[in-house]
Every structure is written in structure tokens, then in C-alpha cells.
ZAPA-883466 format. One record per residue (C-alpha): x, y, z; residue in three letters. Coordinates in nm, 3 decimals, always signed. Example, Ala and Ser with C-alpha at 12.3 -4.5 7.8 and 13.67 -1.06 7.14 Angstrom:
2
u  v  w  res
+1.230  -0.450  +0.780  Ala .
+1.367  -0.106  +0.714  Ser .
***
This chain:
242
u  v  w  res
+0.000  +0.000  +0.000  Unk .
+0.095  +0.359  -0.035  Unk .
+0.200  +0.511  +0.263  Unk .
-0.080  +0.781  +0.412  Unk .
+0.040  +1.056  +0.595  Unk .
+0.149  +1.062  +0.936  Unk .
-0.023  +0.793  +1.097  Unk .
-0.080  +0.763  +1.484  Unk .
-0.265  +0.466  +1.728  Unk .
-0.443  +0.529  +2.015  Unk .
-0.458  +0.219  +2.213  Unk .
-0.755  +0.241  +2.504  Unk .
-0.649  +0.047  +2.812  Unk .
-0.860  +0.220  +3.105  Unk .
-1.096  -0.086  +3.128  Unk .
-1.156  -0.201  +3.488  Unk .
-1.264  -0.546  +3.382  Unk .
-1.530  -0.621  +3.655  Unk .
-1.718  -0.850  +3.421  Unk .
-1.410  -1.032  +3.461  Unk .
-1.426  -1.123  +3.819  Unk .
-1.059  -1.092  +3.933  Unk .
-0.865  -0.869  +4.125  Unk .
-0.558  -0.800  +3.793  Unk .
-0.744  -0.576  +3.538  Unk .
-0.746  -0.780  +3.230  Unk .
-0.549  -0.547  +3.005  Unk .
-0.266  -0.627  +3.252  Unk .
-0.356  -1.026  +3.301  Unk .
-0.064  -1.249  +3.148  Unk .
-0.201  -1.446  +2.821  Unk .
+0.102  -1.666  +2.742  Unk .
+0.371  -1.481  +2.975  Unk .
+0.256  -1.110  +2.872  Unk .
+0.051  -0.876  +2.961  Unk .
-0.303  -0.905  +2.750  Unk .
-0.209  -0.512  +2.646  Unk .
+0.142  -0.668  +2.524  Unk .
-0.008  -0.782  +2.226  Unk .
-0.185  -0.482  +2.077  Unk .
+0.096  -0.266  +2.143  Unk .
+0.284  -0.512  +1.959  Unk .
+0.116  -0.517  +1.664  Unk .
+0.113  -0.122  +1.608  Unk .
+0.513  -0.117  +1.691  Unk .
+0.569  -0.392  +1.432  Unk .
+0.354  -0.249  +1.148  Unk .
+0.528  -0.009  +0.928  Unk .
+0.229  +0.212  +0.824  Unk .
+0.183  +0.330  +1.186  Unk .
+0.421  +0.637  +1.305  Unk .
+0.320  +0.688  +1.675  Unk .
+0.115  +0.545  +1.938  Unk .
-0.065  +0.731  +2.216  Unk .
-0.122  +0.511  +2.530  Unk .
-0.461  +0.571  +2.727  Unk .
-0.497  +0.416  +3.042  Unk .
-0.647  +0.543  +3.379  Unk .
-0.413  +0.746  +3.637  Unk .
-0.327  +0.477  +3.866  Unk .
-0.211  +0.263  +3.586  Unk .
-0.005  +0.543  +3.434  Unk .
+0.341  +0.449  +3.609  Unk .
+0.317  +0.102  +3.574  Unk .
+0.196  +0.113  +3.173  Unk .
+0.530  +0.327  +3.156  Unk .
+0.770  +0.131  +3.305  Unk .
+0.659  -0.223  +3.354  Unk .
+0.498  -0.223  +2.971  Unk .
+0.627  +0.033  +2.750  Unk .
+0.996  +0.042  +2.876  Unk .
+1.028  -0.306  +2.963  Unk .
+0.935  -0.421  +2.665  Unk .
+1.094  -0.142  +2.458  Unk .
+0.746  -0.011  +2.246  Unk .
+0.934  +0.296  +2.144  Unk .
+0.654  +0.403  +1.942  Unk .
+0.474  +0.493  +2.254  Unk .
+0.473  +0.826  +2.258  Unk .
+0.312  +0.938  +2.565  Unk .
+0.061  +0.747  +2.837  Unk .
-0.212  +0.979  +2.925  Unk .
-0.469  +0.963  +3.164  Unk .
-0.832  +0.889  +3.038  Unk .
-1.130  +0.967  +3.207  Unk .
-1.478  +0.831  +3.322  Unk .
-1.658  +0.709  +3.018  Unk .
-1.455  +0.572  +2.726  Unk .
-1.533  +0.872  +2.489  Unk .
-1.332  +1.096  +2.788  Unk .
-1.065  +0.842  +2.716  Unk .
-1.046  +0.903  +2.331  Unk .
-1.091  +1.297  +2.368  Unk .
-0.813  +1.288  +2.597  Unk .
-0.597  +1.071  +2.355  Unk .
-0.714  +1.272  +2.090  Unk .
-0.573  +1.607  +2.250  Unk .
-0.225  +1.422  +2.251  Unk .
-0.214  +1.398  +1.912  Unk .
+0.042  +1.624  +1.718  Unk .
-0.157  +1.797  +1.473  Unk .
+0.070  +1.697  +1.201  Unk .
-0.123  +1.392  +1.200  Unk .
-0.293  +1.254  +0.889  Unk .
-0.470  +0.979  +1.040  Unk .
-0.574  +0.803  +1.393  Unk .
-0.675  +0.473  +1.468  Unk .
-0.874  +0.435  +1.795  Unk .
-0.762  +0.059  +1.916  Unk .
-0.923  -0.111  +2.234  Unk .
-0.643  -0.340  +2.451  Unk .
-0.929  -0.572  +2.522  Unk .
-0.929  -0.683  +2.151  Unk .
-0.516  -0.836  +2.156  Unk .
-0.529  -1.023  +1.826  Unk .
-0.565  -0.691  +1.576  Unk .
-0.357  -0.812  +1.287  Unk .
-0.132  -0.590  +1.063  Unk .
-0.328  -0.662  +0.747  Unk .
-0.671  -0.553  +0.937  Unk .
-0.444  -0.246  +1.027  Unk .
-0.305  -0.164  +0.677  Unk .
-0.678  -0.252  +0.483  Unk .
-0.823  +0.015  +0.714  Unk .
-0.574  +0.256  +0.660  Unk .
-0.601  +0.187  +0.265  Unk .
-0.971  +0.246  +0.313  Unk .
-0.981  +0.588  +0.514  Unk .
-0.751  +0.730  +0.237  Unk .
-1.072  +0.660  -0.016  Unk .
-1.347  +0.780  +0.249  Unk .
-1.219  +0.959  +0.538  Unk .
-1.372  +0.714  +0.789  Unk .
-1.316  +0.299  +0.808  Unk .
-1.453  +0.057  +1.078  Unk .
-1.363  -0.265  +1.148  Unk .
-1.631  -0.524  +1.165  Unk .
-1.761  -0.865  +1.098  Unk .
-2.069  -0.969  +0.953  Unk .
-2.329  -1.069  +1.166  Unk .
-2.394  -1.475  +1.168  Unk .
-2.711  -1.473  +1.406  Unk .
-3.033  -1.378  +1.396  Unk .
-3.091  -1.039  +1.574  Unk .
-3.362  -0.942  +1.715  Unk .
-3.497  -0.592  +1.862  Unk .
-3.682  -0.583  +2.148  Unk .
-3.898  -0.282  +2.425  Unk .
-3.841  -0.287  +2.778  Unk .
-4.000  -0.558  +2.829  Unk .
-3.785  -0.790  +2.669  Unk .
-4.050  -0.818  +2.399  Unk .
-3.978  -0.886  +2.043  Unk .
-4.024  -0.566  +1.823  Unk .
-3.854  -0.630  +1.505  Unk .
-3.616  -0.818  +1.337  Unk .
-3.317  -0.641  +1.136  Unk .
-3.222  -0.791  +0.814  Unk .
-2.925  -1.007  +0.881  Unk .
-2.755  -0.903  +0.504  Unk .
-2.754  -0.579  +0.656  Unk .
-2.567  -0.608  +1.016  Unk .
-2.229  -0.596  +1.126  Unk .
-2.111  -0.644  +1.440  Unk .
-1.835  -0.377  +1.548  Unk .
-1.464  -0.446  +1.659  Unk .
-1.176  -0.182  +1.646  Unk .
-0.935  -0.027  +1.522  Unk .
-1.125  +0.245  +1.413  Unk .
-0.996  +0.466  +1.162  Unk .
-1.074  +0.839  +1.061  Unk .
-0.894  +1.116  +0.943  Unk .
-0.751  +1.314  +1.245  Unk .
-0.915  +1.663  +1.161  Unk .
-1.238  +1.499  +1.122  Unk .
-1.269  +1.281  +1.480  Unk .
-1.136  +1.547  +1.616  Unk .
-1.361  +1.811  +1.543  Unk .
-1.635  +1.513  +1.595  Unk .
-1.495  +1.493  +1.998  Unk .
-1.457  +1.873  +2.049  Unk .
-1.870  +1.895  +1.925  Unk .
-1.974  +1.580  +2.130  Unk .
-1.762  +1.775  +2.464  Unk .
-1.958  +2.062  +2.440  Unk .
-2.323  +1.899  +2.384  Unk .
-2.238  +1.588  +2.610  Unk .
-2.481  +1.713  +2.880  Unk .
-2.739  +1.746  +2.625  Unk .
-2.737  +1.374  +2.440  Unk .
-2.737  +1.225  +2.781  Unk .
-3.034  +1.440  +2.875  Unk .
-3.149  +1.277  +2.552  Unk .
-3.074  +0.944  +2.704  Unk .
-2.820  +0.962  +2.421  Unk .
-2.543  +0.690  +2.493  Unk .
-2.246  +0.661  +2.285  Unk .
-2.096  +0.370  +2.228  Unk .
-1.871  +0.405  +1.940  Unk .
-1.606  +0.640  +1.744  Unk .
-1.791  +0.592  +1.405  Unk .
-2.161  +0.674  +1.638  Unk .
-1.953  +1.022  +1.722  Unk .
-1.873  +1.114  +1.328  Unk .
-2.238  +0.971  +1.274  Unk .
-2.422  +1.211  +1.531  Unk .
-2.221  +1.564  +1.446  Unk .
-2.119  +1.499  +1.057  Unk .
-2.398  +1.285  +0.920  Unk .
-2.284  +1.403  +0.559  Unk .
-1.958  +1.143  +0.653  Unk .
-1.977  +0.857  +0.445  Unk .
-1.822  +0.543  +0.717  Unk .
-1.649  +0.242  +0.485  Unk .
-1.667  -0.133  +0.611  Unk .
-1.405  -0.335  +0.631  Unk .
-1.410  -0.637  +0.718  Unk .
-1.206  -0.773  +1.042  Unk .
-1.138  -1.114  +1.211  Unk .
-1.350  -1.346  +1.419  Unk .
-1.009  -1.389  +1.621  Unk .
-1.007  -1.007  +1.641  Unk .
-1.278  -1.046  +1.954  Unk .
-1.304  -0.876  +2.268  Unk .
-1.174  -1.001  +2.605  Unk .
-1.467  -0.946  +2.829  Unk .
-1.530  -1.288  +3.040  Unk .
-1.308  -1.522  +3.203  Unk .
-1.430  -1.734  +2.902  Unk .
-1.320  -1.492  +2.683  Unk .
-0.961  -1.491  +2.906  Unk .
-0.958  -1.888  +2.781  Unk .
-0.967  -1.826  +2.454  Unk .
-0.699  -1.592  +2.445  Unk .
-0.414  -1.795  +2.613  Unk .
-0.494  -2.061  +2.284  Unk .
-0.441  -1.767  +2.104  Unk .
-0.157  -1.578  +2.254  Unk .
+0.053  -1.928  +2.202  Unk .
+0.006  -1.835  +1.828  Unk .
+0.120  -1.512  +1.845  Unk .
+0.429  -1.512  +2.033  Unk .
***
């Protein structure tokens, strides 16, 4: 691929992992010897079409991300760790705002999701040259179904039509940028709304509808570690990896 401009990661690893019922946060459990956030970093550090990496984690995790992660294992693409905030979109704004504004491009990478693959990396960054905005996701292989309150069935989506989301996601920098700085000031207003937001591509969508968001398609192994279940299914994985 051509090289885009400059090109910078921010990896999201603020999580406090209470769904999975142990006292390590999982972005810090070992999978295979290392540190679950081992292997994303890795990934970004090996691949040659990303310049920079911006570290997000939450303040008491700062030190240790520094030293026992970034310098240990010498990720000297790691630019800075910065301190996220409450909700995950406080942690992107913040990474965001690290970002030099020479920057071309930004993908916005969640730890929890280790197995992020260089060719998922480079076919997203091909694809936000073409649109300006590139998700990863996967094509849905259930039935979904929509449902009130009550747990009662209300619809059911076309399954051609669904994706299920995964990250990186990808976006010019100018654009998610100006997307954060627009959802900061009217935050008090969507969740007045009952407005919750979920994703980076759900920011572009709610303040530049215009924005035309690109597809591409990731990797059932690119899941998220949520569960201790989940946690299983990563040590098979992490032996593949290393």
C-alpha cells in the first residue's frame, strides 16, 4: 500500500474489567507470559504504516503502563501514556488532545481486543484514504432481534444488513477530532437525551452525518476479552502469536 500521511494509534487500556471477576485488570492479566495489552501494542510497533502510538490508560495505571509495559518491553513508538477519564469517549478525547496535529490519520484501538492483525491495520488505513472514515467489523452470523423494555420482540433487522463492530477504528484526524470537540460541548445534552455513545464511528455519525463510514471487514479472532471465558480463549491464542 501507499503510505498515508502521518499515521498515529491510540490504544484504550482504562478498562476495569469487573465482568471479569478478578482482582488483575485484564489489560494487565498475562495471556502466554505477557501482559493481554502486550499484544496490541505489539502489533502497532511492528507495522510499518503506523508512526506513533498514544497510550490511554487510567491514572493509577499510568506508572506502571510506563515502566513495567512500554519500557520493559521497549514499544518505542509509545509516545506518551495519558490519563483517560470516566466514560470511554473521555478516554479518546483525551488521547485525541495528545495527538500532534501533524497527524494525517488516527486509529482508535481497544487493549481488550489483543489479536488486531497488521493486514486488518493496513486494509483500514487503505480504506480511510478513499473515504475519510473505516470501521472494522464482521458480519453478523445470528439472527438479531430488537426488542422494548420488556424484553419483547419488536422487530427483526435484516441479517444481510448487520455488522457487528470491533476496532481499530480509523478516521482522518481533523475529522474525529472536530467530531470529539462537538460531542464535549453537547455531552450534557445527548445524555439528557438518554443519548449513549458507544462508538467512534456513532460520534462522526451524530455531528457529521454528511460522513460517508467504509466497512471493512475484520477477524472473528479479532474479539473482545470481556469474560473469564473470553480470558480462555486468548491464552490458545496468545501461544500463536508469540
Amino acid at each position: 500500500m501507499t503510505k498515508p500521511g502521518k499515521t498515529c494509534a491510540i490504544v484504550l487500556a482504562g478498562g476495569s474489567g469487573s465482568r471479569m471477576q478478578a482482582r488483575t485488570k485484564k489489560q494487565f492479566m498475562e495471556v502466554d507470559g505477557v501482559p493481554l495489552l502486550w499484544y496490541s501494542l505489539q502489533v502497532f510497533q511492528s507495522c510499518l504504516v503506523v508512526d506513533e502510538v498514544i497510550l490511554v490508560t487510567s491514572e493509577e495505571d499510568i506508572d506502571h503502563c510506563r515502566l513495567d509495559i512500554v519500557a520493559h518491553y521497549g514499544f518505542s513508538k509509545v509516545k506518551q501514556v495519558v490519563e483517560g477519564g470516566k466514560e470511554r469517549y473521555h478516554s479518546v478525547f483525551a488521547g485525541l488532545s495528545a495527538v500532534t496535529p501533524d497527524t494525517s490519520y488516527v486509529l482508535i484501538h481497544d487493549s481488550a481486543r489483543p489479536f488486531v492483525t497488521e493486514e486488518i491495520i493496513r486494509r483500514s488505513l487503505e480504506d480511510v484514504q478513499q473515504y475519510g472514515a473505516s470501521i472494522v467489523a464482521m458480519p453478523v452470523k445470528d439472527t438479531i432481534k430488537l426488542c422494548d423494555e420488556e424484553q419483547m420482540v419488536t422487530q427483526t433487522p435484516d441479517r444481510a444488513h448487520t455488522w457487528l463492530m470491533q476496532t481499530p477504528q480509523v478516521f482522518s484526524y481533523s475529522l474525529v477530532k472536530k467530531a470529539y470537540e462537538k460531542l464535549m460541548e453537547s455531552e450534557k445534552a445527548l445524555i439528557q437525551k438518554g443519548i449513549h455513545i458507544t462508538d467512534d464511528a456513532m460520534v462522526v455519525e451524530t455531528f457529521f452525518p454528511a460522513q460517508k463510514i467504509h466497512l471493512v471487514e475484520g477477524s472473528y479472532e479479532n474479539f473482545k476479552v470481556t469474560t473469564p471465558e473470553d480470558l480462555l480463549f486468548a491464552q490458545v491464542y496468545g501461544k500463536r502469536r508469540q
